[in-house]
C-alpha positions as CSV (number, residue, x, y, z in Angstrom):
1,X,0.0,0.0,0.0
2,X,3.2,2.3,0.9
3,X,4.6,1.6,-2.4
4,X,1.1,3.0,-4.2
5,X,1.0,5.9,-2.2
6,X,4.6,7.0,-3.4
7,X,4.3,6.1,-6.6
8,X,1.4,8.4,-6.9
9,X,3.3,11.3,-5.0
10,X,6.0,10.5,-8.3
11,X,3.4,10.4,-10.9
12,X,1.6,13.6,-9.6
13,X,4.6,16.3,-10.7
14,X,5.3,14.3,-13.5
15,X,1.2,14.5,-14.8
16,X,1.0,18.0,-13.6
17,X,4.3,19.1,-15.7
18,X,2.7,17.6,-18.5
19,X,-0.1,19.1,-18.6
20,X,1.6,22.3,-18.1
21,X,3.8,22.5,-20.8
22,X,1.0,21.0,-23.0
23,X,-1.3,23.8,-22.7
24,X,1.7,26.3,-23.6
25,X,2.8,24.1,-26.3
26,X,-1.5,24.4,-27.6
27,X,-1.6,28.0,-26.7
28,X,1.2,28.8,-28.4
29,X,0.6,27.0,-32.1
30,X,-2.9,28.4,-31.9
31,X,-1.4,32.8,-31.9
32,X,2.0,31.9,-33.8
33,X,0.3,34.0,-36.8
34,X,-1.3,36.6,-35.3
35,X,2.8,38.0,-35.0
36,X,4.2,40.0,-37.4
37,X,7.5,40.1,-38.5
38,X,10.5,42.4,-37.3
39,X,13.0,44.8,-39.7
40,X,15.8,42.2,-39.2
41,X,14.0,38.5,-40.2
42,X,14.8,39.0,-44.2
43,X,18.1,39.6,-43.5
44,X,18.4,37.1,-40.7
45,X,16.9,34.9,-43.6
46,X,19.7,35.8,-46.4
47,X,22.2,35.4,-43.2
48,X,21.4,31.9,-42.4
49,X,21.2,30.6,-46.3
50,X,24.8,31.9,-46.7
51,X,26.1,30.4,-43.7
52,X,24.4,27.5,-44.3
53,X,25.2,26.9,-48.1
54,X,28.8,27.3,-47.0
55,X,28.4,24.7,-43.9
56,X,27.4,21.7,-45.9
57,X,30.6,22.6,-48.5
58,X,29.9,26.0,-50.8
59,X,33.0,27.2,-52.1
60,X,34.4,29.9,-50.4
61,X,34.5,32.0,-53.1
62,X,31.1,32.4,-53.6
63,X,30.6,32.6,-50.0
64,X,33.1,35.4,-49.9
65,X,31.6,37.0,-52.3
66,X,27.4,37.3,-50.7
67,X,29.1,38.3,-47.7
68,X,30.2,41.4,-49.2
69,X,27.0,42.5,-49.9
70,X,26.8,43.1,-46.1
71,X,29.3,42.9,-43.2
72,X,26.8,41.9,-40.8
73,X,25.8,38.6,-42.9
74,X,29.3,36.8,-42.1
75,X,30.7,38.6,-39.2
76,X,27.9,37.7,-37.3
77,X,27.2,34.4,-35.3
78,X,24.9,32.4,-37.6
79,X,24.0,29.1,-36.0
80,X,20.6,29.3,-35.1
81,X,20.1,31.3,-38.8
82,X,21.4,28.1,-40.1
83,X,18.8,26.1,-38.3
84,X,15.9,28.2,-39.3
85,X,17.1,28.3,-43.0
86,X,17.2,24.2,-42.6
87,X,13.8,24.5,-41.4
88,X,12.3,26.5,-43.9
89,X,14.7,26.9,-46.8
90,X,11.9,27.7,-49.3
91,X,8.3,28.4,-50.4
92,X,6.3,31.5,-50.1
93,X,7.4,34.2,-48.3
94,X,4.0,33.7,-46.2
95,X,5.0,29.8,-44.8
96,X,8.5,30.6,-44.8
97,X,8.9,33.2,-42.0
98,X,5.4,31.3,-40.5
99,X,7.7,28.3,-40.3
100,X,10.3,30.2,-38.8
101,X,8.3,31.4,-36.1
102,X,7.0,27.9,-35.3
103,X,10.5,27.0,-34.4
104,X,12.1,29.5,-32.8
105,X,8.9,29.0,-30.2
106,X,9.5,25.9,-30.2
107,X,13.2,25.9,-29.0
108,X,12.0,28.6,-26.7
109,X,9.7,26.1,-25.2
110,X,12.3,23.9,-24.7
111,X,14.6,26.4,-22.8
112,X,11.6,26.7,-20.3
113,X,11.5,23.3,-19.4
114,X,15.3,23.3,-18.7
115,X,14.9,26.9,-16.5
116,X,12.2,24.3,-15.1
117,X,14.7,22.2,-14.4
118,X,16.9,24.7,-12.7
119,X,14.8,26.2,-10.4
120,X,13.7,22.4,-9.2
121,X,17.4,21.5,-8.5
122,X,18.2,25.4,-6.7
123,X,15.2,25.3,-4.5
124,X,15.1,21.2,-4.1
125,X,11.1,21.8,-5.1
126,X,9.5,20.9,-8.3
127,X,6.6,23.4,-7.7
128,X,8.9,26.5,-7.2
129,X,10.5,25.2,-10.4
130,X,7.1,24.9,-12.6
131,X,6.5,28.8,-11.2
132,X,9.8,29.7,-12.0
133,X,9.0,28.3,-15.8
134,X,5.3,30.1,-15.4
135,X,6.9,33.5,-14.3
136,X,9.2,32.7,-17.5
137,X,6.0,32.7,-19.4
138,X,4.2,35.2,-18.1
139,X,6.9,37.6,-19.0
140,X,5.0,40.1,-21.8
141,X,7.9,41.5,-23.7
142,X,9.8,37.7,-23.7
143,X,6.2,36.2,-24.4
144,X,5.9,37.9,-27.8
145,X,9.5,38.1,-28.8
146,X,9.5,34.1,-28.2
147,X,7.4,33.6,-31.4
148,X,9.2,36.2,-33.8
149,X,12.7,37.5,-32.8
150,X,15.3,34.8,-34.3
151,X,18.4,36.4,-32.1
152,X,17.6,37.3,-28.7
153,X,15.3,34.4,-28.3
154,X,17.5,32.0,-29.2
155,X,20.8,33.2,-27.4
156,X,18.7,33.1,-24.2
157,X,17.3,30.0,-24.7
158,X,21.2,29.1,-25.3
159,X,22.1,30.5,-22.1
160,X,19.4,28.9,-19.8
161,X,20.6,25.9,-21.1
162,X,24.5,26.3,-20.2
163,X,23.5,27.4,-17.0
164,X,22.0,24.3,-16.8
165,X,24.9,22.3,-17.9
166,X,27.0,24.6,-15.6
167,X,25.0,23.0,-12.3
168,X,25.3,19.7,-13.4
169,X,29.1,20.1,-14.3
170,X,29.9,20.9,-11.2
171,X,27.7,18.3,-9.2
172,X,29.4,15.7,-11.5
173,X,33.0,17.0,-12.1
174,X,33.6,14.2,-14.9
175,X,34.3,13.4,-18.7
176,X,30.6,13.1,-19.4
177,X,29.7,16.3,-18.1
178,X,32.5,18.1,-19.2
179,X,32.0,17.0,-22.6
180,X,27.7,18.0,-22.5
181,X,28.9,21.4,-21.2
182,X,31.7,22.2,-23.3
183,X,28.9,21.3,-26.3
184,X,26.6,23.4,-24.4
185,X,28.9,26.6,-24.8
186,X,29.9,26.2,-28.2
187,X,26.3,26.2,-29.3
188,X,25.7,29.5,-27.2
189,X,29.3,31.1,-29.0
190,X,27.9,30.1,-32.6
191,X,24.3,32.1,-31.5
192,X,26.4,35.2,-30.0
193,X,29.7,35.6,-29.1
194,X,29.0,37.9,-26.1
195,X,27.7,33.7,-24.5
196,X,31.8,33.5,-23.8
197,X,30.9,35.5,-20.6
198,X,29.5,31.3,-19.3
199,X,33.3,30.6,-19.4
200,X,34.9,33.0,-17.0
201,X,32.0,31.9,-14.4
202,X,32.9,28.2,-14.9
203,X,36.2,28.2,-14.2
204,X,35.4,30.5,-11.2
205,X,32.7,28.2,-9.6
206,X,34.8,25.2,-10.3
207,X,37.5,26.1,-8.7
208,X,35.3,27.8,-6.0
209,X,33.7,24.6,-5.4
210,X,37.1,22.4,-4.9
211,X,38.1,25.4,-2.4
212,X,34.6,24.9,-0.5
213,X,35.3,21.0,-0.6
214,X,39.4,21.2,1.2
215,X,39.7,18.5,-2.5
216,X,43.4,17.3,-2.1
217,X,46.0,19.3,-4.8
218,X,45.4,16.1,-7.1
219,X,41.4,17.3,-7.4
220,X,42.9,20.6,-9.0
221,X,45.1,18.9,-11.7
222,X,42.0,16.8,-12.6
223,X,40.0,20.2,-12.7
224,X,42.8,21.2,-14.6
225,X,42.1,18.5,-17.1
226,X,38.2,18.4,-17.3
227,X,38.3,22.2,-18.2
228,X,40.9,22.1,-20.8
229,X,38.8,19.0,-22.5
230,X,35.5,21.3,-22.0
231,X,37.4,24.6,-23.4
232,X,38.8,22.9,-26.6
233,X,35.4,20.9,-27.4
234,X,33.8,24.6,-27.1
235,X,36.4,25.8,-29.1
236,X,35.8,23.3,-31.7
237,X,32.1,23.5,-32.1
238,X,32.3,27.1,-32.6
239,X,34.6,26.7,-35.4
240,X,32.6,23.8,-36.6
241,X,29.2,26.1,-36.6
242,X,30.7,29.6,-37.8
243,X,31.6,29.2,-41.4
244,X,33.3,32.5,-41.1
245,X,36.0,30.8,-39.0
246,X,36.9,28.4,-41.5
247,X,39.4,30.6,-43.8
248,X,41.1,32.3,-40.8
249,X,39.3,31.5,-37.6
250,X,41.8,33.8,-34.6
251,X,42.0,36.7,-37.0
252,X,38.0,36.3,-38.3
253,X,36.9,35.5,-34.1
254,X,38.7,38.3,-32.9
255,X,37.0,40.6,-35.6
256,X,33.8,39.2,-35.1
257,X,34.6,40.0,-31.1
258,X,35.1,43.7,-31.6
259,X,32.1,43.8,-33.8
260,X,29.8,42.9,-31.2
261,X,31.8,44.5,-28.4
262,X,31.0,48.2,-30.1
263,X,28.3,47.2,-32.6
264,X,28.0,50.2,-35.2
265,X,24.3,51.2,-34.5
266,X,23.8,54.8,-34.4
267,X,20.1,55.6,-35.1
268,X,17.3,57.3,-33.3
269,X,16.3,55.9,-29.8
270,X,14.1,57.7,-27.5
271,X,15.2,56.5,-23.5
272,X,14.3,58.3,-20.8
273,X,12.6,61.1,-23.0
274,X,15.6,61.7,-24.9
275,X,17.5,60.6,-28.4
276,X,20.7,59.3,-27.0
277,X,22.0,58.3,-30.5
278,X,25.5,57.1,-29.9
279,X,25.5,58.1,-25.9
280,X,24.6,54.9,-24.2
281,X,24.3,55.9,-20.6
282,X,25.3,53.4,-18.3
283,X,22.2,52.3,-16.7
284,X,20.7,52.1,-19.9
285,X,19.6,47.8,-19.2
286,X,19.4,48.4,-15.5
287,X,16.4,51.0,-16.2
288,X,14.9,49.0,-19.5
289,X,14.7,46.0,-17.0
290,X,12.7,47.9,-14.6
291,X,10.4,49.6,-16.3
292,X,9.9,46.3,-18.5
293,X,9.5,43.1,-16.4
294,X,6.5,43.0,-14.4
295,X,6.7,44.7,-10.9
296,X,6.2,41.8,-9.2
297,X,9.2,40.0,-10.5
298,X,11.1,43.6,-9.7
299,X,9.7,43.9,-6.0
300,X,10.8,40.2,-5.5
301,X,14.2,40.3,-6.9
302,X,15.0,43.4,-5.0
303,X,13.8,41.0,-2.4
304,X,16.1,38.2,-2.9
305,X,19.2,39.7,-3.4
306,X,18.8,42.1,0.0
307,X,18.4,38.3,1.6
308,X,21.3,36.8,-0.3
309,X,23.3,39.4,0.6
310,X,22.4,39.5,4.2
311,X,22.5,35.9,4.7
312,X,25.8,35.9,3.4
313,X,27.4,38.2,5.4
314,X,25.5,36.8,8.4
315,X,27.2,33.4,7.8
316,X,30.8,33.0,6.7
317,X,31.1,29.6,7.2
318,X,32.3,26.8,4.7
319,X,29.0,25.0,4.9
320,X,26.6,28.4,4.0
321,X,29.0,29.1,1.2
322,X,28.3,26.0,0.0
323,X,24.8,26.1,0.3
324,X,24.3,28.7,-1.3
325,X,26.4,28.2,-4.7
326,X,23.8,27.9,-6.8
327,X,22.1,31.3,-6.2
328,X,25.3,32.7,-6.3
329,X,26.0,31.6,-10.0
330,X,23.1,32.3,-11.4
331,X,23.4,35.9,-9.8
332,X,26.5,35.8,-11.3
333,X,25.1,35.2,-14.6
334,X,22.5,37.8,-14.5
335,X,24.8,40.0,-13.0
336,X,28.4,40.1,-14.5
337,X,27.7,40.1,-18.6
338,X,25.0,43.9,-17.5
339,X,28.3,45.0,-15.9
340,X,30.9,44.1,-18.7
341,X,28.2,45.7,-21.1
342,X,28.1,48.9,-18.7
343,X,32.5,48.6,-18.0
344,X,32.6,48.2,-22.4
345,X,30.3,51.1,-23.1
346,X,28.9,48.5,-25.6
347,X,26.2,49.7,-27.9
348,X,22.6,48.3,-26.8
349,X,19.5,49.2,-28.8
350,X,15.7,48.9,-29.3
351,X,14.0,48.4,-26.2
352,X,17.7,46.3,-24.8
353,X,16.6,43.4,-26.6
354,X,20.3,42.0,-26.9
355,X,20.6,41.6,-22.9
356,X,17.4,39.6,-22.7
357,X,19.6,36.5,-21.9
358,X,20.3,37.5,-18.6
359,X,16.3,37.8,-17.8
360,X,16.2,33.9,-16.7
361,X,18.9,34.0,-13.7
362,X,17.8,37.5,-12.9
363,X,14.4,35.9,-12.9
364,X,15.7,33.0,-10.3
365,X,16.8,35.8,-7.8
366,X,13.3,36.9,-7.8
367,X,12.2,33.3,-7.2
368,X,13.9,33.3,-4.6
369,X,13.0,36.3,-2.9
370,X,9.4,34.4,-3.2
371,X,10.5,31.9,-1.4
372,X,11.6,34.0,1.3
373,X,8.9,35.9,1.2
374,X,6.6,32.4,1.7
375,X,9.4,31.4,4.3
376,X,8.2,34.5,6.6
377,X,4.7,34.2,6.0
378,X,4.9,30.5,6.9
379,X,6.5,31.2,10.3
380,X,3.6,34.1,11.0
381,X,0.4,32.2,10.5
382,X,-1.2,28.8,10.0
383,X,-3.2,30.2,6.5
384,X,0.0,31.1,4.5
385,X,-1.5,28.7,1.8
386,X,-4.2,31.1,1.1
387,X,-1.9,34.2,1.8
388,X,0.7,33.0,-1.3
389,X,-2.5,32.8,-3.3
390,X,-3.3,36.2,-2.9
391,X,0.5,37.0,-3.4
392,X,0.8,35.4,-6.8
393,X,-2.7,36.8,-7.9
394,X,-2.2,39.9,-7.3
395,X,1.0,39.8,-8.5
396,X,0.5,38.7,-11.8
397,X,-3.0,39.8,-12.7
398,X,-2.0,42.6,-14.5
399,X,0.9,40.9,-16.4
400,X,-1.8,38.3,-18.0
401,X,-4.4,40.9,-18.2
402,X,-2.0,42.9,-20.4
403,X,-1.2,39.6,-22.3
404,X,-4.5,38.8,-23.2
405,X,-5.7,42.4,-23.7
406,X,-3.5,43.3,-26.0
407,X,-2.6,40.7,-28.0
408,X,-0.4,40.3,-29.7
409,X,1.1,43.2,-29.1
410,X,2.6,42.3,-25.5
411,X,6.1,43.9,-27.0
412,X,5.1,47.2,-26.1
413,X,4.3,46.4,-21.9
414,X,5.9,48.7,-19.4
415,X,5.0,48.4,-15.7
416,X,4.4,51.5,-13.7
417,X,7.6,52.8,-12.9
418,X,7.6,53.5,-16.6
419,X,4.2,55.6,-16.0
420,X,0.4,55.4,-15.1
421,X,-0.5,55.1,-18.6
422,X,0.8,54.3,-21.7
423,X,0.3,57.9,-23.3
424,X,3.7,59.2,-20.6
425,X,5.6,56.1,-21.6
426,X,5.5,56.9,-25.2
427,X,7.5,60.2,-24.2
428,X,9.7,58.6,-22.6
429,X,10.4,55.0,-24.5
430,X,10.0,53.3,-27.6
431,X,6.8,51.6,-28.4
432,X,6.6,49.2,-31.5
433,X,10.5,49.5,-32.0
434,X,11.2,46.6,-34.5
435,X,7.6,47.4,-36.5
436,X,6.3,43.8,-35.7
437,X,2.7,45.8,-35.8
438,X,2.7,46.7,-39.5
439,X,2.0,43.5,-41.1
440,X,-1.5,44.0,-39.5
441,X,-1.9,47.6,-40.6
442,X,-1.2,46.3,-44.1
443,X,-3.8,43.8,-43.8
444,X,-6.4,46.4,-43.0
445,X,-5.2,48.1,-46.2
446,X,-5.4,45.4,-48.4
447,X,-9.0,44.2,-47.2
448,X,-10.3,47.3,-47.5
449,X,-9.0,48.9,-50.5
450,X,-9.7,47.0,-54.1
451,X,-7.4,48.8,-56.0
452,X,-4.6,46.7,-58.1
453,X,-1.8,48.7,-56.9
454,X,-1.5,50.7,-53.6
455,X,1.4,53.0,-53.2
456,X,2.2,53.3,-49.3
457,X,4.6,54.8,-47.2
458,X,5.9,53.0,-43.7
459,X,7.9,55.5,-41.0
460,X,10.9,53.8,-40.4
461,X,12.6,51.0,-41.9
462,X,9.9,48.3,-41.3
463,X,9.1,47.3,-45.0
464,X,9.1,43.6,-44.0
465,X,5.2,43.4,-42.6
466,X,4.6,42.3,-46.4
467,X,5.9,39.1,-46.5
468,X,3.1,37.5,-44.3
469,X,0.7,38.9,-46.6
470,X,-0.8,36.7,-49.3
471,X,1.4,36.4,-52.7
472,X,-1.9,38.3,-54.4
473,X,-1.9,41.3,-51.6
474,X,2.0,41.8,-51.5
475,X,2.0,42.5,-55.3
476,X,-0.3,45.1,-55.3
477,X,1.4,47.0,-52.7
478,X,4.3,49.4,-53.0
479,X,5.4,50.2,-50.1
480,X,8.6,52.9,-50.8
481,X,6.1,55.1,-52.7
482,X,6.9,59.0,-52.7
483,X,3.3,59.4,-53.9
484,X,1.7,57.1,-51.2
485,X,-2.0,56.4,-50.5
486,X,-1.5,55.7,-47.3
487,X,1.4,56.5,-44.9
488,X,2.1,54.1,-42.1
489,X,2.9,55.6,-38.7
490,X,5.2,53.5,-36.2
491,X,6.0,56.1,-33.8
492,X,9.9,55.1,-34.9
493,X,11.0,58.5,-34.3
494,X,8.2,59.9,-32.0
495,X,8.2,62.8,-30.7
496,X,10.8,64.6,-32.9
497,X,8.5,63.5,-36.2
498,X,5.5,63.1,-36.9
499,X,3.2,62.4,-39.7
500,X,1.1,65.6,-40.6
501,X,-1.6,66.0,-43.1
502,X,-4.1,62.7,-44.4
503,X,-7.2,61.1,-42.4
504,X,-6.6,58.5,-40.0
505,X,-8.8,55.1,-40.9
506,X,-6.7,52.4,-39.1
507,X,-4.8,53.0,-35.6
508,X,-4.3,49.8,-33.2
509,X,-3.8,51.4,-29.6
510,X,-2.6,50.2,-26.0
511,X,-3.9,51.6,-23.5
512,X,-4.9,55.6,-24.1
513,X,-2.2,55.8,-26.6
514,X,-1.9,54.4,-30.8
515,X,1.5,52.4,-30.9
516,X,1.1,52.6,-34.9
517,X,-1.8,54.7,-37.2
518,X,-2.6,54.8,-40.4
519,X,-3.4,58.1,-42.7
520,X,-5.1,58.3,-46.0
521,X,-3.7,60.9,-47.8
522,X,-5.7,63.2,-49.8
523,X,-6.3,62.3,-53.3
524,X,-6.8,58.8,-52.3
């Protein structure tokens, strides 16, 4: 009867995870289409079918020759380009990038059930791992990005999973898991070189970790050995995934390096009310990340690290340090890569996007500031069940109100730190910053107007929302007309321009404020 009883206690987490990620999994295939598609997935497209053509033996010749038509199509990481190009090499423009979407959601999915897996083996608790992985979800901006943004999205998802291999590196210092990690890195170096951050923090927690331990002298020269097997199988899997490398791969890595150290971005950005074109100011990801995670997760991870911080200099013993390894890595990996950014004066841009990978283990320190919080409760009063209810309702309720009111459009979510309402932030902060939103504007247009050809005009560079369109709508559009019908708002350089003139027939708007409008001009 004993044996019954426990093998239900196994089979509930086990049901209960299934069922979780199932419903994302259906949620998710159901609203892949209503996203529209960034400014950088053409080129992202033309990037991976390079790379890729090269990778299974194109002469370098001709691939020397496509990647000078743009810098950025060689010299920049292409693995998971690669993969999306394998995925959906051709067809329609429409199932193509539809495709596309459909996986890089998927490999997201899969980089939540591994920050699943995390949390369970930090906090020793399956359930504060499953809300770890729901927090995860119910993250607006990361929820919409996951479905249509084939860098960010993927270098995170790349990163969750090192982390992971990290933690079980070190609880298993052997060839094995030397060998899984070591893979591990090299696929987050082939995504974006700024992943080679993970390495600096392995050596340091492995060594760490022997120190914690008293290991005998001999421990270190097998450290010594597992690391050097890890570095080189890294090494080699980068080389083997960047097709850049293969000519010249010190001289080409280094270049590549420096590229993404200072990237050479210099267009409008509105932060804090202000264009800082070419002046990133230092807290420029410390200040996106408040203003654009839910409060909650803020309140909590403020939270957290007070306790960590005050637990740890409470207790300086061996045994505490050792306990508490885990949260300090993965503070260590939210942490250190925001303050080589900051030390760098590396260029970030639109709506700090490329420091997104750092979300998930800033996200644990907030988990566990919930736990603490739960902790206290616990030791105050018999009904702390009901209590963390309240906490987590109240907490999140306006996250997935947001998500479900605005759809799709969670991109543009700011919490109140940001302002009361929508119509402040947009002096303040971008809105619609990579034009995901026009590909539904232009499907207004084309339903409602008849004509054969229609001349438009799109603020910004965001002449991509066309490719999800039907083949029959995209060829009568024109949309780099200097005679247009209709001119496309996106707020790209709001407040310092604005459209003037025409009659607006289209706007889609969240909260009191449009995050794109459309004008018919006259004559139309």
């Amino acid at each position: 009867m004993g044996n019954v009883f426990a093998n239900k206690r196994k089979l509930i987490p086990a049901v209960v995870v299934f069922l979780f990620f199932g419903v994302y999994i259906l949620v998710g295939y159901s609203i892949y289409k209503d996203y529209g598609i960034s400014a950088d997935e053409q080129s992202d497209y033309t990037r991976g079918q390079i790379n890729y053509n090269r990778f299974i033996g194109g002469s370098e010749a001709d691939y020397l020759q496509n990647c000078s038509r743009r810098d950025a199509y060689c010299t920049y990481p292409a693995l998971f380009s690669m993969l999306l190009y394998r995925f959906a090499p051709t067809g329609d423009s429409q199932s193509i990038y539809w495709r596309r979407h459909q996986f890089t959601f998927a490999f997201f999915v899969f980089s939540v059930f591994i920050f699943f897996l995390i949390g369970k083996k930090i906090f020793k608790d399956w359930k504060i791992g499953l809300l770890g992985a729901f927090f995860l979800i119910i993250s607006p901006r990361i929820f919409a990005h996951s479905f249509y943004n084939p860098k960010d999205i993927p270098f995170l998802g790349a990163y969750v999973i090192s982390i992971y291999t990290l933690l079980v590196f070190l609880e298993k210092k052997n060839i094995l898991t030397a060998i899984l990690h070591g893979f591990a890195i090299g696929v987050l170096c082939s995504i974006r070189t700024p992943g080679l951050v993970i390495i600096p923090i392995t050596l340091f927690f492995f060594f760490f970790d022997l120190f914690l331990a008293k290991e005998h002298w001999k421990s270190y020269l097998n450290a010594c050995a597992l690391l050097l097997l890890m570095i080189i199988l890294a090494a080699a899997c980068v080389y083997w995934f960047t097709p850049n490398l293969y000519t010249d791969p010190i001289a080409n890595f280094l270049q590549t390096f420096n590229t993404m150290k200072q990237y050479p971005w210099n267009d409008y950005q509105l932060y804090l009310g202000k264009n800082i074109t070419n002046q990133i100011p230092w807290h420029y990801s410390i200040v996106w990340f408040s203003v654009s995670s839910p409060l909650f997760y803020v309140l909590l991870f403020i939270l957290g690290s007070i306790a960590l911080f005050a637990r740890s200099l409470k207790s300086k013993t061996y045994e505490h340090f050792r306990s508490m390894r885990d949260l300090y890595l993965i503070g260590m990996c939210g942490v250190l890569p925001i303050a080589v950014v900051i030390l760098m004066k590396s260029v970030l841009y639109t709506d700090n996007r490329q420091m997104y990978f750092v979300y998930p283990p800033l996200l644990l320190i907030s988990l566990y500031g919930f736990e603490v919080l739960i902790e206290k409760i616990r030791q105050k009063t018999l009904h702390w069940q009901l209590f963390t209810a309240i906490i987590l309702i109240a907490g999140l309720a306006y996250p997935v109100y947001f998500m479900i009111r605005y759809h799709p459009y969670q991109y543009t979510y700011f919490n109140v730190l940001a302002g009361y309402k929508m119509s402040i932030v947009k002096q303040n902060f971008g809105l619609d910053t990579w034009g995901v939103s026009v590909m539904n504007s232009l499907q207004y247009i084309a339903k409602t107007d008849p004509d054969p050809k229609i001349n438009l005009q799109i603020v910004g560079n965001f002449r991509r929302g066309a490719l999800l369109l039907p083949k029959s709508d995209q060829r009568r559009i024109n949309d780099d007309s200097e005679q247009p019908d209709y001119i496309i708002e996106t707020y790209r350089y709001y407040p310092e321009k604005q459209v003037v003139g025409g009659k607006v027939v289209y706007s889609i708007q969240v909260g009191d404020t449009d995050i794109l409008t459309v004008y018919k001009m006259d004559g139309k």
